[in-house]
N, C-alpha and C positions, 0 to 999 in steps of 0.2 A: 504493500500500500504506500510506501513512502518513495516508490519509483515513479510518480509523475515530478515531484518534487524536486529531485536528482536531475530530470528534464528540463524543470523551470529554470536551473540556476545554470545551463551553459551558455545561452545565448548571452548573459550582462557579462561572463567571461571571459565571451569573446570580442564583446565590444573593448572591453578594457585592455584585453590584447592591442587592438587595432590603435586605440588611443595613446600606449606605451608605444606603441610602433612611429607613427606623428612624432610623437615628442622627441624618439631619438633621431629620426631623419630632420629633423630641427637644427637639433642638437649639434648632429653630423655636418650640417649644412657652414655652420656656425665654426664647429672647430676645424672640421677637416676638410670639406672641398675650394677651403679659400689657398688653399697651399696649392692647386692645381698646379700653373705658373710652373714655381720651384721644382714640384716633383716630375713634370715633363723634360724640363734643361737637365735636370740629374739623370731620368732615366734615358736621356739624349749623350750623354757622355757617358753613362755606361753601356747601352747597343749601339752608337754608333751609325743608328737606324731610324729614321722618325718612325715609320712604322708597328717597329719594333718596340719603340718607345713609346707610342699613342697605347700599344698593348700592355704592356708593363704597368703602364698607371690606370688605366681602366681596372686591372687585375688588381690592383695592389688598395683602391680604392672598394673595390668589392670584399676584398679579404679582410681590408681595415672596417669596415661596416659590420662585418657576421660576426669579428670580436670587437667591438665600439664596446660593447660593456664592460669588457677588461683594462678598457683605457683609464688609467688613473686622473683623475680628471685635476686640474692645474699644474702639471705636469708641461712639457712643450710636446704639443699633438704635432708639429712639424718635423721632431725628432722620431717620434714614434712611427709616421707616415714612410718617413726616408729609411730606416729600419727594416719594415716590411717588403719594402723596394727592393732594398737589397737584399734579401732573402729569397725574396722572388724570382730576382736575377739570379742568381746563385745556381737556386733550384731546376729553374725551366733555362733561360738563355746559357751558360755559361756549360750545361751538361747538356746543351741543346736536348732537354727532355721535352717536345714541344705536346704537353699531355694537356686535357682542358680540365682548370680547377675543378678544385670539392667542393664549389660554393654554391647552395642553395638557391640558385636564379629564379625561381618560381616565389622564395618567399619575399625577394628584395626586387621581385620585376619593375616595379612602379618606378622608385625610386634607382635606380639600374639608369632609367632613360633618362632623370633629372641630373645622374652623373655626366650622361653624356651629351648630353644638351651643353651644360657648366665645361665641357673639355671643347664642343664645338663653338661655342661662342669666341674663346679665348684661342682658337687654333691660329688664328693672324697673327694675334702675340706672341704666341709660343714659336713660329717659327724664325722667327728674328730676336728672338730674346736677349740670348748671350751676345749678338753683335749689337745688341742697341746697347747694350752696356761696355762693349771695347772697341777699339779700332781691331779691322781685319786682322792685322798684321798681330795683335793682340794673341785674338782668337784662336787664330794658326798656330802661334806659338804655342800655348797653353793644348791645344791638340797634341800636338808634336811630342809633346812630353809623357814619359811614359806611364802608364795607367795609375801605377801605387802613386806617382807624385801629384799627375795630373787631380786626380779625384781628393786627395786630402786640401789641396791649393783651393777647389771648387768648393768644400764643406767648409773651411773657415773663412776665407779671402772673400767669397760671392756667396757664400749661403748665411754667414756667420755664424756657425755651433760654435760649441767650446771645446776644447782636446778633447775632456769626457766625452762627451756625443758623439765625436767623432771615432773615439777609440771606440767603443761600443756599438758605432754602423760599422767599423769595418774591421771589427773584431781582433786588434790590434794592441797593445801596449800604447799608454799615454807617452811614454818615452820615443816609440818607434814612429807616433802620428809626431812628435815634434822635430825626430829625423828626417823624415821624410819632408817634412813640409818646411826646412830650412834647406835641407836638399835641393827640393823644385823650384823650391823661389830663385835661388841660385842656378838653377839650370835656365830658367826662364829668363832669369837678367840676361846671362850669357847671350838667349837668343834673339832678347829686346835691345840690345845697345844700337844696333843700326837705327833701329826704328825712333826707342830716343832719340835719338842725336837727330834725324829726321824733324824731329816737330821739336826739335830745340832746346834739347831736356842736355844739362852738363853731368856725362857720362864719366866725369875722370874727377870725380866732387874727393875721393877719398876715403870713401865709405866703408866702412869694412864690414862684411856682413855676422 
């Protein structure tokens, strides 16, 4: 007899589902697809591929949604984003396992299109990103260099994290993210003095790095 009752009560449980669902796609909106931008230029330096890299963030933005409640919340959600990224990368590009996620696409469909709506808006930006912030000859450079340096140069220098964040995307020694990243700067001078000296910058100032 007490099984009509048992019937009454799923329907307002599942309104309240729907309504927890809202608030964290809110949420999400708020902490994490404002970083779109950033995590495009990143996952652009690590494939190498806009393609490659339109994929990487659409994934990595799906994966950061299905655990959004794990996210510690006043924490830096942009650390945590580039995190996943690279993980991503790791997993599927770099083992070319090219396998389709374990994410749930049925329960996050809706909000899936409002990701990619938020990526194609910004896709004009995103392709000239990094050159609206250097000269060519910048850019080149900073290409040219190789992966361990380029990528820690790009996490503090243009993205601004701090050693920690950085040593923890790249799973590294805080000691070894500040080798490197006196390393690159140094390789990079090396391959900017032309260009200095081009636009008038005094390359023989004394400086010792």
């Amino acid at each position: 007899m007490s099984t009509p009752q048992h019937k009454n009560s799923d329907p307002s449980s599942q309104q309240d589902l729907s309504k927890q669902e809202r608030i964290k796609q809110d949420e999400f909106q708020q902490e994490a697809v404002i970083h779109i931008n950033a995590l495009y230029n990143y996952a652009l330096h690590l494939t190498m591929n806009p393609d490659d890299a339109h994929d990487l963030v659409q994934e990595t933005y799906l994966k950061a949604y299905k655990f959004f409640d794990s996210f510690e919340k006043g924490t830096n959600c942009k650390a945590w984003l580039f995190k996943i990224l690279k993980n991503n990368y790791i997993n599927k590009f770099r083992k070319n396992a090219r396998e389709p996620g374990k994410v749930d696409y049925d329960l996050i469909k809706d909000f899936y299109h409002s990701i990619k709506d938020a990526q194609s808006d910004s896709e004009d930006l995103n392709a000239g990103y990094f050159r609206s912030l250097m000269h060519d000859e910048v850019y080149q450079a900073l290409n040219s260099l190789p992966d361990e340096f380029r990528e820690v140069i790009q996490l503090c220098d243009i993205e601004g994290f701090t050693y920690e964040e950085i040593a923890n995307m790249v799973e590294s020694p805080i000691g070894t993210v500040r080798s490197r990243l006196y390393r690159g700067r140094k390789l990079l001078r090396g391959k900017l003095n032309q260009f200095a000296k081009k636009y008038g910058y005094n390359t023989d100032s004394g400086e010792n790095p």
